[in-house]
KOLTOR-563831 format. One record per residue: residue in one letter; x, y, z of N, C-alpha, C, CB in turn. Coordinates in nm, 3 decimals. Atoms other than C-alpha are relative to their C-alpha. Glycine has a CB too. Layout:
N
A|X|Y|Z|X|Y|Z|X|Y|Z|X|Y|Z
...
***
This chain:
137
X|0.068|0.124|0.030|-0.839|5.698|-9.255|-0.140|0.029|-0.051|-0.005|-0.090|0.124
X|0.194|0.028|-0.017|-1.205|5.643|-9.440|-0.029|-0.115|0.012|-0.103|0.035|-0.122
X|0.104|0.161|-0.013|-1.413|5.441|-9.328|-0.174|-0.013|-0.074|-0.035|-0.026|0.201
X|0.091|0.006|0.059|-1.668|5.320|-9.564|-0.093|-0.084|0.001|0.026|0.010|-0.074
X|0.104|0.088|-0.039|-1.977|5.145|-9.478|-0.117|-0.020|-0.122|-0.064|0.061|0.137
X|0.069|0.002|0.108|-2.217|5.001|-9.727|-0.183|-0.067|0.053|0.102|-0.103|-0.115
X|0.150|0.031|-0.105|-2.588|4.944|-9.636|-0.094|-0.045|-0.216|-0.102|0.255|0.154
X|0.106|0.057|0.122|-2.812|4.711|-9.951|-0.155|0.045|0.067|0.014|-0.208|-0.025
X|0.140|-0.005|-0.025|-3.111|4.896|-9.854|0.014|0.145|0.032|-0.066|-0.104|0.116
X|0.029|-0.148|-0.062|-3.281|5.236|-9.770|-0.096|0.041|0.100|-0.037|0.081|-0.094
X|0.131|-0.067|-0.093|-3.438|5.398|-9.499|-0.077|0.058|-0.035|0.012|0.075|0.085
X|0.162|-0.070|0.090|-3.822|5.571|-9.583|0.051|0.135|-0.005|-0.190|-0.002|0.100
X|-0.010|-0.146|0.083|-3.759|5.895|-9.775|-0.072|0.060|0.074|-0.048|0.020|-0.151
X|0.099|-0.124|-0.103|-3.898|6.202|-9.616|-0.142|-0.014|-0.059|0.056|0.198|-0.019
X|0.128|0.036|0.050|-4.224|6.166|-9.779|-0.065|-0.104|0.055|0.005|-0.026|-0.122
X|0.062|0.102|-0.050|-4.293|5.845|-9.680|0.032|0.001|0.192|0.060|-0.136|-0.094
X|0.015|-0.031|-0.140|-4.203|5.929|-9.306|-0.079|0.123|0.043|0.127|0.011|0.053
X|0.060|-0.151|-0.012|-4.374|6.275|-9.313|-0.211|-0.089|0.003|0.070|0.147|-0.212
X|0.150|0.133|-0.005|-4.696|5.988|-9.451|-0.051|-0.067|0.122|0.036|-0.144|-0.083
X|-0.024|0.063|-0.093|-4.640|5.784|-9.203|-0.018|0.029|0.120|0.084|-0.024|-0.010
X|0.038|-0.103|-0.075|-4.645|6.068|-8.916|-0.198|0.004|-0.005|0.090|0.145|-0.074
X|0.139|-0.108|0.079|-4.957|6.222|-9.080|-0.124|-0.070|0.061|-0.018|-0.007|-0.213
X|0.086|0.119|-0.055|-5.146|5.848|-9.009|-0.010|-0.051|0.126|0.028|-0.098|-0.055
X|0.033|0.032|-0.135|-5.025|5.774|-8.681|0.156|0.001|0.016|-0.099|-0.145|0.040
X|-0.112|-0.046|-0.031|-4.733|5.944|-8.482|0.051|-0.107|0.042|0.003|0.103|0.078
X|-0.137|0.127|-0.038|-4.609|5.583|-8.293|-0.017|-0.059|-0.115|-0.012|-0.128|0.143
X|-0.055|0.079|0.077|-4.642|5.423|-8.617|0.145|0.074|-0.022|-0.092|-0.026|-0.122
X|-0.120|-0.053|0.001|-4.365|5.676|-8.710|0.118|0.000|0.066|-0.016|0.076|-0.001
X|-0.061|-0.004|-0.095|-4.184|5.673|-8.420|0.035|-0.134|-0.011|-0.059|0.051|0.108
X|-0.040|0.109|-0.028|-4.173|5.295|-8.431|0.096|-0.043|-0.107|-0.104|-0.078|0.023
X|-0.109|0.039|0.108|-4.007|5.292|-8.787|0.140|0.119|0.027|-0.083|0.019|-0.184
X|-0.111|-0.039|-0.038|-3.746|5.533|-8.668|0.111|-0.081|0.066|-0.029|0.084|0.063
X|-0.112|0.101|-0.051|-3.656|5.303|-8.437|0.043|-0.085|-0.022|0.002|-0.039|0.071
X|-0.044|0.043|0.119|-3.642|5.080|-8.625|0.085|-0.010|-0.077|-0.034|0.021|-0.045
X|-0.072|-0.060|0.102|-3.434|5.232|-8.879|0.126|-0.011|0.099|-0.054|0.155|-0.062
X|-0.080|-0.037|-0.096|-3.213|5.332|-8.644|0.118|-0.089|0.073|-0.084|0.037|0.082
X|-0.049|0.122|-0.100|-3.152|4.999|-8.435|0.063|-0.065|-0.119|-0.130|-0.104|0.095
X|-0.062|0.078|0.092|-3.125|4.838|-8.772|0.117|0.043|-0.041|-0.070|-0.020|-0.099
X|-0.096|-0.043|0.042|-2.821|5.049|-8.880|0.114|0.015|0.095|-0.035|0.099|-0.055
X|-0.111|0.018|-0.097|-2.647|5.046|-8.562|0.009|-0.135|0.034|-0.016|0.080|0.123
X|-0.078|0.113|-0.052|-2.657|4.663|-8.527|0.052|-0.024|-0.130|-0.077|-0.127|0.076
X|-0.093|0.033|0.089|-2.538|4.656|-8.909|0.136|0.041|0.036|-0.036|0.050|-0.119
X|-0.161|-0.069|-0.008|-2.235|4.883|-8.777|0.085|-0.056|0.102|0.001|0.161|0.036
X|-0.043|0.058|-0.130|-2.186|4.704|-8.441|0.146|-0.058|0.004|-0.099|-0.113|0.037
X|-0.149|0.018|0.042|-1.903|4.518|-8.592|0.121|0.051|-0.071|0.000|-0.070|-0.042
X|-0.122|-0.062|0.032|-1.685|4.770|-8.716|0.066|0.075|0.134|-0.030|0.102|-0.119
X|-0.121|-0.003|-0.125|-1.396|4.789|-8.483|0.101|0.167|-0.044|0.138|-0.193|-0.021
X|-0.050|-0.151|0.001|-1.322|5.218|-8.531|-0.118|0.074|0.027|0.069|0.053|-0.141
X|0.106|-0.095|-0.071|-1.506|5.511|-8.383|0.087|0.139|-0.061|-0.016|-0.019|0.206
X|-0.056|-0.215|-0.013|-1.423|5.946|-8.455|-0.067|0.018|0.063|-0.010|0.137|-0.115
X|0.010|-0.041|-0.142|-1.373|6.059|-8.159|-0.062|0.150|-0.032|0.159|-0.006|0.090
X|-0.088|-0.143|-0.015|-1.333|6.420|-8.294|-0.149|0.028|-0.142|0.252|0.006|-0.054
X|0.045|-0.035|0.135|-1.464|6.573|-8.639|-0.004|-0.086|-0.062|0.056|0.079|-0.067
X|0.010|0.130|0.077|-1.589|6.366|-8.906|-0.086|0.118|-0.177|-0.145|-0.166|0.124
X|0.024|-0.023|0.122|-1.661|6.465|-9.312|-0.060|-0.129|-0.059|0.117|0.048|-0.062
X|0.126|0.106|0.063|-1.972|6.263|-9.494|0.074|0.011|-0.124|-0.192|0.053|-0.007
X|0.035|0.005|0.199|-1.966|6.128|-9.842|-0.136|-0.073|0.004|0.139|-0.121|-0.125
X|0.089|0.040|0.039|-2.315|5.997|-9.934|0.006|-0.087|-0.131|-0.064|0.093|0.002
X|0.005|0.077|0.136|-2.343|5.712|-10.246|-0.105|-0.056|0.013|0.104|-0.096|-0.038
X|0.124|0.077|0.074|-2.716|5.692|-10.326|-0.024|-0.103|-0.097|-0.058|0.072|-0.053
X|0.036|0.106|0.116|-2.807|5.375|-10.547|-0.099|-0.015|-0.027|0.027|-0.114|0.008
X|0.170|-0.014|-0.031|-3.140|5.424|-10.637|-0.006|-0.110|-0.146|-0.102|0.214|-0.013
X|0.034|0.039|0.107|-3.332|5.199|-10.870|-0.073|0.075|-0.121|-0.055|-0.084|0.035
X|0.055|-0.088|0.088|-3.529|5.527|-10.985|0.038|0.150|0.070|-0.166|-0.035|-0.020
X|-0.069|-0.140|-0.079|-3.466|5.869|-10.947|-0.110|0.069|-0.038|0.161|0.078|-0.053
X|0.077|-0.147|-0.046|-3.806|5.983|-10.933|-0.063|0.065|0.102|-0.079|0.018|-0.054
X|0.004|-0.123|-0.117|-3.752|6.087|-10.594|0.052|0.146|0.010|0.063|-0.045|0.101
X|-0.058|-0.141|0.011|-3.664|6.409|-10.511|0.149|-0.050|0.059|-0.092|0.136|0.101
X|-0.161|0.084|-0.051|-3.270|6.398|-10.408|-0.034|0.072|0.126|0.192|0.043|-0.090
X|0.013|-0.056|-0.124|-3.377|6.630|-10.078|-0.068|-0.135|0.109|-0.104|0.146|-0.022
X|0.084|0.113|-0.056|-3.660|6.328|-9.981|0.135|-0.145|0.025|-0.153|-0.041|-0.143
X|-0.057|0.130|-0.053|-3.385|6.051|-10.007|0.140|0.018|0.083|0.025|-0.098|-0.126
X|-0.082|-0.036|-0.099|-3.108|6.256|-9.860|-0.060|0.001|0.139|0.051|0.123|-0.031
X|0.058|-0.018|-0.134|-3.308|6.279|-9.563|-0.032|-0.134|0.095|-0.130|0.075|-0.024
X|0.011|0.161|-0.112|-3.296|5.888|-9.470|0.157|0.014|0.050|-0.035|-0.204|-0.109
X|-0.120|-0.010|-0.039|-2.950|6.005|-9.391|-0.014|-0.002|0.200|0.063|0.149|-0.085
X|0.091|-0.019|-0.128|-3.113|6.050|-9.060|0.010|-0.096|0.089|-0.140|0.008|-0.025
X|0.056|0.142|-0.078|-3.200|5.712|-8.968|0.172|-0.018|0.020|-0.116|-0.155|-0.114
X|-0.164|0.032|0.039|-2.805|5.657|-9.089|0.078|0.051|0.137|0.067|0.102|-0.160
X|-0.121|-0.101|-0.107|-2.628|5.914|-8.859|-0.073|-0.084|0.154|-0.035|0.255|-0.005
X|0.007|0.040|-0.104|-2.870|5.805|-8.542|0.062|-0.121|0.006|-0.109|0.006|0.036
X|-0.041|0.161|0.034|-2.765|5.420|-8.625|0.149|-0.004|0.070|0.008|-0.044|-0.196
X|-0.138|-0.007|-0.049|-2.403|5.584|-8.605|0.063|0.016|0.117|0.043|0.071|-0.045
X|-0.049|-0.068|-0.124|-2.415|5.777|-8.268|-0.026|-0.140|0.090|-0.094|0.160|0.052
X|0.015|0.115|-0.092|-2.571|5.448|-8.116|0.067|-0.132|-0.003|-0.117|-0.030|-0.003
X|-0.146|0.044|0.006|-2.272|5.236|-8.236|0.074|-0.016|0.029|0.051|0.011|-0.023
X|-0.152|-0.022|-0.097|-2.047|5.433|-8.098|0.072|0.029|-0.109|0.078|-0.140|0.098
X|-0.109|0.002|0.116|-1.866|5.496|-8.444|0.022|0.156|0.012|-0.055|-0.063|-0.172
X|-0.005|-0.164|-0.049|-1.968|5.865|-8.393|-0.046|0.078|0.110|-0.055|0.067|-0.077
X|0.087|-0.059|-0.115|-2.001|6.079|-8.108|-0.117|-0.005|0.004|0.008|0.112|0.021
X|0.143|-0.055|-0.038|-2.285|6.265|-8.159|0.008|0.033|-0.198|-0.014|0.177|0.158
X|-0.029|-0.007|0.163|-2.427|6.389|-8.545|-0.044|0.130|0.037|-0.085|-0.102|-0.136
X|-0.002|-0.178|-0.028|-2.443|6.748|-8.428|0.115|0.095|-0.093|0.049|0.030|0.185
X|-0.094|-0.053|0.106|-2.289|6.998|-8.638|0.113|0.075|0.097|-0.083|0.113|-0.119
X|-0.149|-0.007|-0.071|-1.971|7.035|-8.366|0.056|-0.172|-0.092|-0.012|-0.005|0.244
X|-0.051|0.127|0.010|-1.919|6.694|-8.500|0.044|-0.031|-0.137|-0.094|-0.093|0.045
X|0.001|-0.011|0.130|-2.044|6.676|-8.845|0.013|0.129|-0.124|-0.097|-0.052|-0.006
X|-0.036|-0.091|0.119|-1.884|6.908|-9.128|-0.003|0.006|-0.110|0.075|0.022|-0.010
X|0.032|-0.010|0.129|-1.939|7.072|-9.395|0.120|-0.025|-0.071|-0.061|0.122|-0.033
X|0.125|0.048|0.066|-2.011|7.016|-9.675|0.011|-0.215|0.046|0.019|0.059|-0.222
X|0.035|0.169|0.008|-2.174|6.665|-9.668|-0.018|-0.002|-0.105|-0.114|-0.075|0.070
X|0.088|-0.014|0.132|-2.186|6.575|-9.994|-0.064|-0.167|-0.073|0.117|0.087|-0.125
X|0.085|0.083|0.001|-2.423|6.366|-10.173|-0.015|-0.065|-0.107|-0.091|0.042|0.032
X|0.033|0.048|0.116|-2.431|6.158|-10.503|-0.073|-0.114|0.007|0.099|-0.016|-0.070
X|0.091|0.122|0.028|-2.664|5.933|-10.688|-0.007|-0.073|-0.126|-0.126|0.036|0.019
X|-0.041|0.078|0.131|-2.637|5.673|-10.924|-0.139|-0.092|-0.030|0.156|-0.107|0.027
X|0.121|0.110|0.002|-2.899|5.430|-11.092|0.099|-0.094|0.057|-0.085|-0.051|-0.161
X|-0.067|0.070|0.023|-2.865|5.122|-11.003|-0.121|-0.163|0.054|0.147|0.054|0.070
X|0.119|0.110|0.017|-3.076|4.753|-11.036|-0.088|-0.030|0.166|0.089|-0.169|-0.064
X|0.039|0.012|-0.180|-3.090|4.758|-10.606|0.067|0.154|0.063|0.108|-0.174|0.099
X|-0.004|-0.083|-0.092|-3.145|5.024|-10.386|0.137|-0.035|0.102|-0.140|-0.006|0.065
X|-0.076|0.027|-0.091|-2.893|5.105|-10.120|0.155|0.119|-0.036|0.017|-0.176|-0.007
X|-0.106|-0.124|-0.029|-2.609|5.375|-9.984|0.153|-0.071|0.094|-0.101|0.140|0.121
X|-0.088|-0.026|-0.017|-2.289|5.379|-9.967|0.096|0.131|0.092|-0.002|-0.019|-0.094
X|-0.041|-0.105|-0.089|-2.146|5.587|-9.677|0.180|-0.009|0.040|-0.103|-0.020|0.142
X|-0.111|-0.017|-0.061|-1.796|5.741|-9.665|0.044|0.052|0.126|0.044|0.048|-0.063
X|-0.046|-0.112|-0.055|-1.622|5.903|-9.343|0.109|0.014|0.044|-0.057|0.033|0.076
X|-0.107|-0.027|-0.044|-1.342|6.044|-9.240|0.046|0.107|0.102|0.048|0.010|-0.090
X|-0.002|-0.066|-0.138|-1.175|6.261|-8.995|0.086|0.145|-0.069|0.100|-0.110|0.148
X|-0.092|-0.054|0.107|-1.013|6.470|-9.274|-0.077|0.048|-0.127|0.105|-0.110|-0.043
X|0.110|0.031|0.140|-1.221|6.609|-9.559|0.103|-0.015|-0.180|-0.138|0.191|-0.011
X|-0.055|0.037|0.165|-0.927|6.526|-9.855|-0.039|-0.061|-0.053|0.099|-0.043|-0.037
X|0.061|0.098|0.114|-1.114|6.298|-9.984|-0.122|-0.007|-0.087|-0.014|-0.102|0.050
X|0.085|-0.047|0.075|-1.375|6.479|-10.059|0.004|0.069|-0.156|-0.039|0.069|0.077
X|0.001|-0.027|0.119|-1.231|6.651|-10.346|0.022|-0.112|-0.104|0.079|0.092|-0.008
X|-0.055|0.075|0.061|-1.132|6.363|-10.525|-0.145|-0.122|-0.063|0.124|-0.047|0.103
X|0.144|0.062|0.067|-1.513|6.194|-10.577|-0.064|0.151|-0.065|-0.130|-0.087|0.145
X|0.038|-0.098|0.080|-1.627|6.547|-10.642|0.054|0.011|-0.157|0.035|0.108|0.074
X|-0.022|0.037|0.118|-1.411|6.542|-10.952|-0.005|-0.099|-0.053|0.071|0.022|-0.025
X|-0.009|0.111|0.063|-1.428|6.230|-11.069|-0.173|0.004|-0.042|0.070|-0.130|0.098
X|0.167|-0.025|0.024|-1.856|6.279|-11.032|-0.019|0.084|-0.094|-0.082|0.057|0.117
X|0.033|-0.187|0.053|-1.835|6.647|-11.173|0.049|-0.076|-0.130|0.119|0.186|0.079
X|-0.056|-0.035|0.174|-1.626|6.500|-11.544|-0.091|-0.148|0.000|0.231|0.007|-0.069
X|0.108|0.107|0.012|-1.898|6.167|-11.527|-0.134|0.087|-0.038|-0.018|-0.093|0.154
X|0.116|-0.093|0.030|-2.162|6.437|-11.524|-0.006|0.097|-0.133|-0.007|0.090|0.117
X|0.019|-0.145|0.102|-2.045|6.675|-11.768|0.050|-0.105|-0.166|0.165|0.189|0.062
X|-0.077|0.091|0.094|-1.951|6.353|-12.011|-0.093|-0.068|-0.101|0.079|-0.111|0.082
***
């Protein structure tokens, strides 16, 4: 089974949480939680959990891409805690979470990620190619 969750919005890029830190550690701390709470009561109502192993897909929607892709992969963060406090995923420890995670990004007029997972990584090859002949096109 995947289960694919869609979120119209993004959590603060590493930059802007690293900022954020820099100025004042509970401000930081308070947008984590933040982040965090907000993504686990978006998930609250999905009725499935992996118990076991679980394989990421990532679907960045950025309106610009002149972030770095490391800085906006890294609100993945807020994402995974959101998940463990859910209940959808154990824990986001790497007994849990497997490689590869992988990560694409698209323009697009509104921000906001698209998160695949599964308990199975076949489905990973199958956006990889379809991304990889979009890219090389």
């Amino acid at each position: 089974m995947i289960l694919e969750l869609r979120f119209n919005m993004l959590p603060p890029t590493l930059n802007e949480q690293i900022d954020l830190a820099r100025s004042d550690w509970r401000a930081s701390a308070a947008v984590k939680k933040l982040w965090t709470n907000k993504v686990a009561d978006l998930t609250q109502k999905v009725d499935f959990s992996f118990d076991d192993k679980v394989w990421l897909e990532y679907h960045w929607h950025l309106k610009t891409f002149a972030h770095d892709s490391d800085n906006v992969s890294a609100a993945s963060k807020y994402i995974l805690d959101g998940l463990v406090d859910a209940g959808i995923i154990r824990n986001d420890n790497l007994i849990v979470i497997q490689s590869p995670v992988s990560h694409y990004y698209y323009r697009a007029k509104i921000d906001g990620v698209i998160l695949r997972l599964s308990s199975t990584p076949n489905f990973l090859q199958e956006n990889f190619y379809r991304y990889t002949m979009l890219a090389t096109n």
